[in-house]
Rosetta silent file (secondary structure, phi, psi, omega in degrees, C-alpha in Angstrom):
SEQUENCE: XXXXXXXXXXXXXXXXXXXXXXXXXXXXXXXXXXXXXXXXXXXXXXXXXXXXXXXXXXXXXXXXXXXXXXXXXXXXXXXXXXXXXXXXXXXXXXXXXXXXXXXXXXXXXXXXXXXXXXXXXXXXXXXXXXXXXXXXXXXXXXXXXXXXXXXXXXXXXXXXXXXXXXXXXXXXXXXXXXXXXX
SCORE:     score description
SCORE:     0.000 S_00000001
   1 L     0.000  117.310  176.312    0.000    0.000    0.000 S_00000001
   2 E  -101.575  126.733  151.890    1.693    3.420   -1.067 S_00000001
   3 E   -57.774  120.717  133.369    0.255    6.611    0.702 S_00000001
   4 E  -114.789  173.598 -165.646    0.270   10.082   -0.734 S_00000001
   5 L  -154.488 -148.014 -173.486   -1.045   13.262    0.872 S_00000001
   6 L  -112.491   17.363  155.310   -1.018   17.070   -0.538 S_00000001
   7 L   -68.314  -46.944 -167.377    3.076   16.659    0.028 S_00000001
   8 L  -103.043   19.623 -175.324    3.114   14.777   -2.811 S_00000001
   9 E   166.381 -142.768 -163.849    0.581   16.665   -5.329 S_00000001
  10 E  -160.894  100.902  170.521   -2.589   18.957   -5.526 S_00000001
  11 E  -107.636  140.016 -168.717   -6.225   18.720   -5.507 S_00000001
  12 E  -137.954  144.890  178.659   -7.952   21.804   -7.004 S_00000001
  13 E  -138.710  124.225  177.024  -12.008   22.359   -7.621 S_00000001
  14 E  -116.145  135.988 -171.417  -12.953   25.270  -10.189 S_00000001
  15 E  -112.688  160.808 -177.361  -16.163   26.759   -9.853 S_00000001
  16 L  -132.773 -178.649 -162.797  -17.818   28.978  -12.311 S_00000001
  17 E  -126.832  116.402 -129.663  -20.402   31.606  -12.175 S_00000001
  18 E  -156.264  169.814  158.755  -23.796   31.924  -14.057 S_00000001
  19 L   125.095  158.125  179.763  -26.513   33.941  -14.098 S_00000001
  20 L   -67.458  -33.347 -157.761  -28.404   37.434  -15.615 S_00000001
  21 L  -122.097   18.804 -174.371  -25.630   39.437  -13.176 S_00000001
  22 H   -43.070  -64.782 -159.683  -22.425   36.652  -13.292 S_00000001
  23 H   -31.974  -55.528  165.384  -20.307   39.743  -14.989 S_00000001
  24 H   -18.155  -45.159 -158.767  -20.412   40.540  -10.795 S_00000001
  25 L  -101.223  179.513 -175.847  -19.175   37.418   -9.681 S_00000001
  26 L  -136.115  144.036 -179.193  -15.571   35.626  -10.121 S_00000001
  27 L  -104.256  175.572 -134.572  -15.098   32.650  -11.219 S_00000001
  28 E  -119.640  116.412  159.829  -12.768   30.147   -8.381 S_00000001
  29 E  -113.434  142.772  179.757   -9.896   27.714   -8.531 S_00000001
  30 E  -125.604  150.009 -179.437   -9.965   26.449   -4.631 S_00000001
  31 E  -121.850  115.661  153.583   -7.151   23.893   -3.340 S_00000001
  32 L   -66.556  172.489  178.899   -7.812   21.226   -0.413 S_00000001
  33 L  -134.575    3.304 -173.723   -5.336   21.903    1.317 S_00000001
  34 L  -164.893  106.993 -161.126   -5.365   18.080    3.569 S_00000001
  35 E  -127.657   80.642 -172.951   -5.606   15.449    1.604 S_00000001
  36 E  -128.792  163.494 -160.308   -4.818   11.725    1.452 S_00000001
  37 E  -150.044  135.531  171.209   -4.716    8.886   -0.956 S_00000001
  38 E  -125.043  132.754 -175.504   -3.726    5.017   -0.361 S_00000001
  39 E  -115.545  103.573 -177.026   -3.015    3.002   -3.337 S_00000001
  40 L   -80.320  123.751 -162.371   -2.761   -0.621   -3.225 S_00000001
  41 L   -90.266    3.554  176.827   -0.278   -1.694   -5.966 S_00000001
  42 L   -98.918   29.799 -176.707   -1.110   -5.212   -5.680 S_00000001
  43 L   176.659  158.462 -152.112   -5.038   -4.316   -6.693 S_00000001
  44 L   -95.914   21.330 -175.851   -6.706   -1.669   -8.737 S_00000001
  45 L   -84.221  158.578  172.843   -7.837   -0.195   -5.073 S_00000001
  46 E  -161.511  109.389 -161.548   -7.853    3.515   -4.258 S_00000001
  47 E  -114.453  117.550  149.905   -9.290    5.388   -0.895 S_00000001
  48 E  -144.150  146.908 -164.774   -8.778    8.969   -0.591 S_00000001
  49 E  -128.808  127.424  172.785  -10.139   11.027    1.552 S_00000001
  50 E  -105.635  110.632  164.107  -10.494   15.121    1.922 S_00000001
  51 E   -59.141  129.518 -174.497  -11.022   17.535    4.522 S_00000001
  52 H   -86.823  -21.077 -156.508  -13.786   19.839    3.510 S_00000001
  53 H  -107.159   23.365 -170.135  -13.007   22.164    6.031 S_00000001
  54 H  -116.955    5.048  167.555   -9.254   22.695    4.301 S_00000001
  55 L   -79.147  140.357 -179.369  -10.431   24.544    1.400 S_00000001
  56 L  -117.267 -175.293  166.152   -8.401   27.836    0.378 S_00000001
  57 L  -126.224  137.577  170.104   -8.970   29.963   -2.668 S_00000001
  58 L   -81.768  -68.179 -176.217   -5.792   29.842   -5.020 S_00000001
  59 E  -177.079 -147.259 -163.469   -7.055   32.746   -7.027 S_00000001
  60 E  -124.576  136.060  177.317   -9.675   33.994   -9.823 S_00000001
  61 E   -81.404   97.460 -164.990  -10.083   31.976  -13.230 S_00000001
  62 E  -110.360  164.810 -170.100   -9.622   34.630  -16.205 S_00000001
  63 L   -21.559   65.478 -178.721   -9.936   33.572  -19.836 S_00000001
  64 L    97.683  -39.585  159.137   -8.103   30.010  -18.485 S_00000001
  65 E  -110.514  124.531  175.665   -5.573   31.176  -16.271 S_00000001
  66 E   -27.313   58.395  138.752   -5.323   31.339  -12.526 S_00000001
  67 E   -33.710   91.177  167.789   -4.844   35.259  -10.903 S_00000001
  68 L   -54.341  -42.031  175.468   -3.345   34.459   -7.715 S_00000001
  69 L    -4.836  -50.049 -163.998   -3.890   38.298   -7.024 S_00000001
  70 L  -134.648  137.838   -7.710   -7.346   37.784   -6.646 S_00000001
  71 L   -76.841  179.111  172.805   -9.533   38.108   -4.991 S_00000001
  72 L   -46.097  156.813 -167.910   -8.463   40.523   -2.066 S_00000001
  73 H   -71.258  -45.837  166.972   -7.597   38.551    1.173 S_00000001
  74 H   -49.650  -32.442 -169.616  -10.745   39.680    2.942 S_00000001
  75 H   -64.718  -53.537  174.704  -12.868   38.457   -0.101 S_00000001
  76 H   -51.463  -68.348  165.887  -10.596   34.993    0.018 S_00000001
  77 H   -21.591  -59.355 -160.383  -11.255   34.841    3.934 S_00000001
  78 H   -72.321  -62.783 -174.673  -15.240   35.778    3.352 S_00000001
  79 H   -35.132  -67.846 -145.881  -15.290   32.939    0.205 S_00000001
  80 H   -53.229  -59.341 -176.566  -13.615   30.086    2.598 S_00000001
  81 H   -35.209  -36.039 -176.572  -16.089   30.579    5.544 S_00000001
  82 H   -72.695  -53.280  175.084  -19.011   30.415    3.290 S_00000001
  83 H   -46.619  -80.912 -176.678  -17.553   26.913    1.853 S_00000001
  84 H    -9.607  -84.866 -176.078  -16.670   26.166    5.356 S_00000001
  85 H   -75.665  -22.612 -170.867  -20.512   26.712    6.790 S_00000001
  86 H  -124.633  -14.811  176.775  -22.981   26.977    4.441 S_00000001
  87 H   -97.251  -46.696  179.515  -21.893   25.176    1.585 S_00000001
  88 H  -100.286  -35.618 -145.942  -19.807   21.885    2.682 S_00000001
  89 L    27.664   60.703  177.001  -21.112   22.658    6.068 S_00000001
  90 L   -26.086  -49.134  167.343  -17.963   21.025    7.280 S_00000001
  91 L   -30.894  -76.657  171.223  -18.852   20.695   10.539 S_00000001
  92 L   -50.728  -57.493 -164.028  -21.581   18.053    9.979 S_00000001
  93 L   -99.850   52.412  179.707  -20.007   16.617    6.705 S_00000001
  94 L   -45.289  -37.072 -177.757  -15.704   16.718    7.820 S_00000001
  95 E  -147.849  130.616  179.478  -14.462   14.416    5.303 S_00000001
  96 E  -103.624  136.099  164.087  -15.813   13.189    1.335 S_00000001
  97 L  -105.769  171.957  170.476  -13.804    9.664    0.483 S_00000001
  98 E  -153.529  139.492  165.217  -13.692    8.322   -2.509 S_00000001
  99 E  -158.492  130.519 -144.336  -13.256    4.942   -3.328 S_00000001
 100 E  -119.250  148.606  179.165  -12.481    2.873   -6.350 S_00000001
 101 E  -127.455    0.362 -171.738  -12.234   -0.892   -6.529 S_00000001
 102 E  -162.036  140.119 -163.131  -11.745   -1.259  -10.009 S_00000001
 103 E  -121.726  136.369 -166.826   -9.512    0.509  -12.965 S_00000001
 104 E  -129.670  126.601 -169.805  -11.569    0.382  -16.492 S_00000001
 105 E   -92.042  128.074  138.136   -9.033    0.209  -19.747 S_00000001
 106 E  -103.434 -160.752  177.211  -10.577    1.575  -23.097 S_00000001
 107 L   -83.754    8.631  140.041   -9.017    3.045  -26.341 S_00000001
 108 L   -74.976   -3.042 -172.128   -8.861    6.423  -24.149 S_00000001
 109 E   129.288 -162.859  171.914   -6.683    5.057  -21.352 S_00000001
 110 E  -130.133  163.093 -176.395   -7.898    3.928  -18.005 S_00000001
 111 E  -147.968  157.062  174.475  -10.184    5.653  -15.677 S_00000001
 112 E  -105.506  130.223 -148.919  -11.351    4.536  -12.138 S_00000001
 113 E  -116.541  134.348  170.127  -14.875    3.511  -11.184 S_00000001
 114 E  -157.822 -158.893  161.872  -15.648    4.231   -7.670 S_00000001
 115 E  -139.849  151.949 -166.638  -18.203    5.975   -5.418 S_00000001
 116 E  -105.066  107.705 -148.599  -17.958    9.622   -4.123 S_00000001
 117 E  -142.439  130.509 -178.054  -19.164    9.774   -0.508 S_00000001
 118 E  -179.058  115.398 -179.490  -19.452   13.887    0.090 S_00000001
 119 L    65.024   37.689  170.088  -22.292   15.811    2.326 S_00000001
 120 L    97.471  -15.215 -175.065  -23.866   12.780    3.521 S_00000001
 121 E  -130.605  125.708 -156.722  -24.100   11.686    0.124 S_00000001
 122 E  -122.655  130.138  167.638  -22.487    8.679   -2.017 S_00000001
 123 E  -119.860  140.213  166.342  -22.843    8.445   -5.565 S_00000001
 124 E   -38.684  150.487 -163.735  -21.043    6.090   -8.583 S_00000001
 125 E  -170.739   99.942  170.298  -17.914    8.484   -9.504 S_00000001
 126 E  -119.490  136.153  158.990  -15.617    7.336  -12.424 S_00000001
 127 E  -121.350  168.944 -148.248  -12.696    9.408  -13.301 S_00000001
 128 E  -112.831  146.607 -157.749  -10.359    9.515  -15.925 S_00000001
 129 E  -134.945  113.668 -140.407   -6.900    8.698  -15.187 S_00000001
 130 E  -123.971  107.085  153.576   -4.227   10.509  -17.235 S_00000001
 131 E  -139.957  160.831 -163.853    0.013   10.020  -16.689 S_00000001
 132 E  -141.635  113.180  166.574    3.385   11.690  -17.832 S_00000001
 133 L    40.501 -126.981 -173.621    6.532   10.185  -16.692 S_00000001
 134 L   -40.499  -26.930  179.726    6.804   10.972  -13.035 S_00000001
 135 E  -102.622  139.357 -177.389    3.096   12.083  -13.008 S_00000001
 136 E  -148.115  133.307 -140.206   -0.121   10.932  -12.914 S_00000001
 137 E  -139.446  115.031 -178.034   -3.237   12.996  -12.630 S_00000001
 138 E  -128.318  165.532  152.175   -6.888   12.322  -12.616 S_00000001
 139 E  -153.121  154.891  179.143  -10.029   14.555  -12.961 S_00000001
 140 L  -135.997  163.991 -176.100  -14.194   14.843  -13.143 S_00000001
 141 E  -113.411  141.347 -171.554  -16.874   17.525  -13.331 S_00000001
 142 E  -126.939  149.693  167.734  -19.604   16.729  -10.231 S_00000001
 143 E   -94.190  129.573  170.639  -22.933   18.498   -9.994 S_00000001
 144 L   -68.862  -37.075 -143.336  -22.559   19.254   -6.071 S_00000001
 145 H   -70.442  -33.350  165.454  -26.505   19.280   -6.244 S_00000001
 146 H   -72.245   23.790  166.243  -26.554   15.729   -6.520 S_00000001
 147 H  -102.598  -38.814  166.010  -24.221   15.360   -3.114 S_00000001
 148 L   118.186   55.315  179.252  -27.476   17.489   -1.534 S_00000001
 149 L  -109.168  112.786 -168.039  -25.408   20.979   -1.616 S_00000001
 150 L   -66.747  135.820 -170.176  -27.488   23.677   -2.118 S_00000001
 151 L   -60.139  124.808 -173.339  -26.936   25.836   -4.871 S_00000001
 152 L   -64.682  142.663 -172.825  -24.857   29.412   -3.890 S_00000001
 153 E  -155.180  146.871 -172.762  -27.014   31.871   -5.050 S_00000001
 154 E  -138.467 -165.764 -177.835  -26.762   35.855   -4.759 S_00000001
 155 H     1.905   79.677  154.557  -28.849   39.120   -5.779 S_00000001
 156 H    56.969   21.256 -173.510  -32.059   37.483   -5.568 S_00000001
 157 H    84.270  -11.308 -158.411  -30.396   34.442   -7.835 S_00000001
 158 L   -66.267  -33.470  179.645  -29.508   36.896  -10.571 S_00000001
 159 E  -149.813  113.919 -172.865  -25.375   35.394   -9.659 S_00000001
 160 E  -120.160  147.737 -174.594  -25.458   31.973   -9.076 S_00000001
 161 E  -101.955  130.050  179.664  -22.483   29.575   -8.751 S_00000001
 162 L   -27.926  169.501  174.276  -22.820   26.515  -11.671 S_00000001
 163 L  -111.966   22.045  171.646  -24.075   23.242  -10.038 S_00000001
 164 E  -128.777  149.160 -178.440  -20.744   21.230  -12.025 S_00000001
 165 E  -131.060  143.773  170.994  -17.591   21.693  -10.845 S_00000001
 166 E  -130.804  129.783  154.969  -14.471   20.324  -11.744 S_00000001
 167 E   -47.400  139.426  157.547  -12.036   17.999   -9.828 S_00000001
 168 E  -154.399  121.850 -178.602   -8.618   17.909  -10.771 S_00000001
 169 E  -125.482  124.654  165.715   -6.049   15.887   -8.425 S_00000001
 170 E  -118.427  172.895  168.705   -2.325   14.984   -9.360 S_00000001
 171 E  -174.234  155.752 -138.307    0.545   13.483   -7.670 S_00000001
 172 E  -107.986  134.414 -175.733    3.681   12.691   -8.357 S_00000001
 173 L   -82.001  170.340  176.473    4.220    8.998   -8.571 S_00000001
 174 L  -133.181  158.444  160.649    6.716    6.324   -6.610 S_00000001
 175 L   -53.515 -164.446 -117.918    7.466    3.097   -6.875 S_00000001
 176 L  -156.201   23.326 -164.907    5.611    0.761   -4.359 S_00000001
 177 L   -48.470  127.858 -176.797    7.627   -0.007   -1.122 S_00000001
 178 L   -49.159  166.957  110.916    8.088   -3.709   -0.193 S_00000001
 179 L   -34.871  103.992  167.276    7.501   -4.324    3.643 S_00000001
 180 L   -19.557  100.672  154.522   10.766   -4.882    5.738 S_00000001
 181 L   -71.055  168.128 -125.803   10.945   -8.725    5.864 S_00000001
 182 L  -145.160    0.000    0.000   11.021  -10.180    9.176 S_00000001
């Protein structure tokens, strides 16, 4: 069983913005920031698990690319809390796992079939699983509403945050360490 954590890589969720009054709004790349993943290399298993209540804001998503800049630190403070309480409501819901028991090959690769256990709520979750040398990377777009996360909504709904989101987690692979024999 090989471990990684957010030492060894990065999970980021980008939110977008919708709506008659969006031009208002920003759209988000947020970082867990505590993170862990166990890999069994002798099976296609994979458990990882995320603190909800470890989300940051990285910065604001312009035409593709990330402005760390942005927003201002009060705004980034004011964002997290709102994740924090009213949106993951961490408190209740501390940690979404995910866990895959099986890796599915096509002519695109392989992707991992699992379930998605997040606000109380576990749903089928396959993601697509993407590597480069040293790296290996997987990601999916989730409607939160189907986790039961109520849609952010502002001026009278007029700036609304999308209900899809997208996952993106990498990490940098290792070998496999044997067990000291005994």
């Amino acid at each position: 069983m090989t471990t990684y954590d957010s030492t060894d890589g990065e999970c980021t969720v980008s939110v977008y913005r919708e709506g008659a009054l969006a031009a208002l709004g920003h759209d988000l790349r947020l970082r867990v920031t505590s993170w862990s993943m166990e890999v069994d290399g002798d099976s296609p298993a994979v458990e990882a698990s995320f603190d909800t209540g470890s989300i940051e804001v990285v910065g604001v998503i312009s035409h593709g690319e990330v402005d760390e800049s942005k927003p201002s630190r009060s705004d980034r403070d004011e964002i997290e809390r709102r994740i924090r309480e009213r949106v993951l409501e961490s408190r209740r819901h501390p940690v979404a796992v995910f866990v895959a028991a099986r890796i599915l090959e096509d002519a695109e690769g392989a992707r991992l079939s699992g379930s998605l256990r997040l606000h109380g709520v576990e749903r089928p979750l396959e993601a697509r699983i993407s590597t480069d040398g040293e790296r290996a990377s997987a990601a999916v777009e989730l409607d939160h509403t189907d986790f039961g996360i109520a849609p952010v909504k502002a001026l009278l709904g007029a700036l609304r945050v999308k209900p899809e989101v997208e996952v993106a987690l990498w990490i940098r692979r290792r070998e496999v360490q044997e067990e000291p024999r005994t």
